[in-house]
N, C-alpha and C positions, 0 to 999 in steps of 0.2 A: 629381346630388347630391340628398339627402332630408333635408328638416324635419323631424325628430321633434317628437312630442307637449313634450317636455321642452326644446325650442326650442335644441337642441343641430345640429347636423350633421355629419354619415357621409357617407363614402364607402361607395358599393356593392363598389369593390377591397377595403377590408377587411376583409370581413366572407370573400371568397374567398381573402384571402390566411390568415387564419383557420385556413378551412378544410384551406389547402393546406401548411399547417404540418406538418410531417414529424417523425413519431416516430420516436426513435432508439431503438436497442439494438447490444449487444455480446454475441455467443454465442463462448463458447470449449469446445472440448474437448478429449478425449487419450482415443486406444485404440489397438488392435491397428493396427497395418499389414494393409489390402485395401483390393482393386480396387471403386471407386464411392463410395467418400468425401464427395469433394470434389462430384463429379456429385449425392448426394442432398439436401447442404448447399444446391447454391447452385440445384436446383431447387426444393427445400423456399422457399427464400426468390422464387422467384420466382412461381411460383404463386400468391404472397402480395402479389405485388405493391411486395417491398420493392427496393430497389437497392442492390449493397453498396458502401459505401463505401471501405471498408477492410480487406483478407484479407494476411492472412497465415500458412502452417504451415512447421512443421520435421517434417521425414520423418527419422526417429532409427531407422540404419541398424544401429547396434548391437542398443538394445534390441527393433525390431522394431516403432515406434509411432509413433503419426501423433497431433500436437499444433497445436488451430490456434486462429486466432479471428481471425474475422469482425465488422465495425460495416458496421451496414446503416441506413437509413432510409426512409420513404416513404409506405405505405399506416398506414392509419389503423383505431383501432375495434381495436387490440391493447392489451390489457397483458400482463405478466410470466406471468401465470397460463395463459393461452390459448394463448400461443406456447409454453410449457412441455411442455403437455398435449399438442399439437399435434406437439412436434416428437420426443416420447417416443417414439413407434413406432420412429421413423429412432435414435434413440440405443439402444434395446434391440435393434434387428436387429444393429446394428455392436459391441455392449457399450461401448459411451463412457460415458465420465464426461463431463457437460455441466454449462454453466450459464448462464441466460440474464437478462442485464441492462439494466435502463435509464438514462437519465440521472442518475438520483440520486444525489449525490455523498455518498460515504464519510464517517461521519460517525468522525473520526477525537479519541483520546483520549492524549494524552501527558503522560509520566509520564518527572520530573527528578528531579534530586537538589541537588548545589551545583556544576555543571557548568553554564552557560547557555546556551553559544554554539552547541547545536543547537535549542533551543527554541528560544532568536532569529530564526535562519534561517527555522522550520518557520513561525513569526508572521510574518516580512517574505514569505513568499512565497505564504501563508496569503492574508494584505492585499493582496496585488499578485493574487490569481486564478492563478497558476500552481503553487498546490501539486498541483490535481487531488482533492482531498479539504475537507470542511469540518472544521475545529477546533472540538471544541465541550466541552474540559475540559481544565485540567491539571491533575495529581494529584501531589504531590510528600512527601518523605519530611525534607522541609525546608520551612523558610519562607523560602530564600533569595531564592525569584523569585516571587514574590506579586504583586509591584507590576509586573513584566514581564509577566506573564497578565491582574492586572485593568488596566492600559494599553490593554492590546488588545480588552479588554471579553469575555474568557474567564474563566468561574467558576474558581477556586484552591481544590483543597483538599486539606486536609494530614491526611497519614494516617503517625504515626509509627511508624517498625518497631525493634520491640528482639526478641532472641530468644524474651521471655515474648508479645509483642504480635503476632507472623509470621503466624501463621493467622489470624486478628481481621485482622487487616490485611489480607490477600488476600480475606480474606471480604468485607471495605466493598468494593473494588477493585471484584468482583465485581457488586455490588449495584448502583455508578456505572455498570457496563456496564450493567448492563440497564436501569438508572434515565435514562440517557441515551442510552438506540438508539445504545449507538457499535459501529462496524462492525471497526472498526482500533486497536489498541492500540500508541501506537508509544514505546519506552526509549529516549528520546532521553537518553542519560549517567545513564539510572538506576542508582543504586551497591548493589543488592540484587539476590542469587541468587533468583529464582521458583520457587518448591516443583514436583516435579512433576506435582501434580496442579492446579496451576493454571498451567503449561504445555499439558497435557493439554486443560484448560478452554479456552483460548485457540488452538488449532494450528490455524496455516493463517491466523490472525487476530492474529498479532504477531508486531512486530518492532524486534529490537535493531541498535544502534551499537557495534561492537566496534572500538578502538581500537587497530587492529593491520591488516596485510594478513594476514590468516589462510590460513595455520596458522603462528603465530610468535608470539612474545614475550607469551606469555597467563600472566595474573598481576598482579602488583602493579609498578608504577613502568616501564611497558613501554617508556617512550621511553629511560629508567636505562639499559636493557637493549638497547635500540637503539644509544645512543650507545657504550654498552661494545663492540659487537660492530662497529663500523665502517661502520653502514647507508649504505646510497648510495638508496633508497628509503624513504620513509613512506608508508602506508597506511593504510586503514581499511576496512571491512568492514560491511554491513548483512546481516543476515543475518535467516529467522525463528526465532522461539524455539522450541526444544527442552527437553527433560529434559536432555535431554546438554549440557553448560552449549560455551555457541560453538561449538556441532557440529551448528547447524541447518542448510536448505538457503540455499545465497547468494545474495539477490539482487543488488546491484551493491558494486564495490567501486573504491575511489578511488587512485591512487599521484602524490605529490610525490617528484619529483630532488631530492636534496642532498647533502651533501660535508663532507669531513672536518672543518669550520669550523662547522658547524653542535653547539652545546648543548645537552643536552638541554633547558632552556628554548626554545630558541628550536624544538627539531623538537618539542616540543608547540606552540606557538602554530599552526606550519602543519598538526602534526595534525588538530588542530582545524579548517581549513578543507576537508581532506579526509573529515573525520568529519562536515561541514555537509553537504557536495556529496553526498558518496555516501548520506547517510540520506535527502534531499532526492530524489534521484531514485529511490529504491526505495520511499517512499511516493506521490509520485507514480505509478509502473507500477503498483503497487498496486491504489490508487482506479481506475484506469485500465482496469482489469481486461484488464493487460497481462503479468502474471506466473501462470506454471501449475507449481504441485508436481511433479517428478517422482520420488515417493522418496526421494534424499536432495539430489538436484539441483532446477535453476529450469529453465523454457524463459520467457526473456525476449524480449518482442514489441516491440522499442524503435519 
């Protein structure tokens, strides 16, 4: 043990365990299908001294393409920059689409209306550590949940939309993104169509709760429309946003059993828990950098 000047004491283990702190990262990508892939990926990393922790790919026999991703950790004396630079060679030789990430969690912004009971969720598990992303704005087109955001010690701010105010509105939207490094936009029950040119602005970087197992009952009073037709399932859908309004690519989607006894009151309230769950784990894979575009599909790396 050593006395410091400041009559404090250190262990010498500390100071190597310090050291032997291991930086993480997550590289994912998607290209053509060939031979040596895999072999320059996980020489690439070894060379480096990293260890992977965690590999997984889908070889997509259809379209002929290799999607994968890799969390590795270990050697030290990297950031994002260097290992980018570094591993470009191997992704121009193979034409990949890559990207390489660190710990930094998603700095995620969501946007309500007068629907609560997904913001709810996204704050209780926000609080508990297991969203996978950090909360850091809700933006709503109401004042209904004001005192649910600032509870939580999340800024509230209301941005009202009327047909003369739609653009002005997306424009703040816009400004909140960049004015708060958010990474992830997530419609948790937002009741407003997004123009397409601020879907455009957002692709690949948001994502909606569609109150249905899509492709069905899309529209106004969906459960109405459920009950009328004799559902034996409820659903709901996460999906990213598109121009094409619910016709983005899917990431996870939720189904509750039920039976001819069920009202439409009562098959919303349980939509609602399948509309918590399934937005809950597509922002999680998210942050996670667990989910990879293909087109108009997901390859999810649960």
């Amino acid at each position: 043990m050593v006395l410091t000047e400041t009559n404090t004491i250190t262990s010498p283990f500390l100071k190597v365990e310090e050291e032997k702190k291991a930086q993480k990262f997550v590289l994912t990508l998607s290209c053509a299908q060939r031979a040596g892939i895999v072999q320059a990926v996980t020489t690439f990393l070894f060379e480096r001294g990293f260890n992977i922790e965690e590999h997984q790919q889908f070889d997509d026999g259809l379209r002929q393409t290799l999607h994968l991703r890799t969390a590795f950790s270990g050697a030290t004396g990297y950031d994002l920059q260097k290992l980018e630079e570094e591993f470009r060679p191997i992704a121009d030789r193979f034409e990949m689409k890559f990207g390489v990430h660190d710990e930094t969690k998603q700095r995620v912004l969501v946007m309500v209306s007068k629907f609560g009971h997904c913001l709810n969720d996204l704050i209780f598990r926000w609080r508990g550590g297991s969203l996978g992303g950090e909360l850091a704005l809700v933006v709503s087109n109401h004042e209904t949940h004001r005192a649910m955001a600032e509870a939580a010690g999340l800024p509230f701010i209301h941005i009202p939309v009327t047909p003369e105010t739609k653009q002005e509105a997306e424009r703040r939207l816009l400004e909140l993104v960049d004015e708060y490094d958010i990474d992830l936009v997530v419609l948790a029950r937002y009741m407003q169509v997004l123009s397409d040119d601020l879907c455009r602005s957002l692709e690949g970087r948001a994502i909606n709760i569609h109150h249905s197992f899509l492709p069905g009952f899309k529209g106004a009073r969906p459960y109405h429309q459920a009950y009328g037709r004799g559902v034996k399932l409820v659903g709901a859908t996460a999906h990213y946003v598109t121009a094409d309004l619910d016709e983005g690519p899917i990431i996870e989607q939720e189904v509750i059993r039920v039976d001819h006894s069920f009202g439409p009151t009562t098959l919303s309230t349980i939509g609602q828990d399948a509309e918590a769950l399934a937005l809950a784990r597509a922002v999680r894979w998210h942050c996670e950098h667990r989910v990879l575009i293909d087109q108009t599909s997901t390859i999810v790396f649960r």
